[in-house]
N, C-alpha and C positions, 0 to 999 in steps of 0.2 A: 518548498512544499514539505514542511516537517512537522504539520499538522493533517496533513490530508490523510481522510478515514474514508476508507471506501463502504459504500451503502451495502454489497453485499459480500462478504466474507467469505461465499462458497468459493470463491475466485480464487485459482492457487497461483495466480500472477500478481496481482494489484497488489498482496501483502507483498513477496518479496521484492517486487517492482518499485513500493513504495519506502522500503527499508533502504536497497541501495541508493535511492533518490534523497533520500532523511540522511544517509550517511555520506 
C-alpha cells in the first residue's frame, strides 16, 4: 500500500499510519 491517499487529510493517523505502512 505505497500509493494509498487518504480522502481526508484532517486525520492525524492515516498520514503517519500510512508512511509506516509505505515504509
Amino acid at each position: 500500500m505505497a500509493g494509498y491517499t487518504p480522502p481526508t487529510p484532517t486525520m492525524p493517523l492515516p498520514l503517519p499510519l500510512a508512511m509506516e505502512l509505505a515504509l
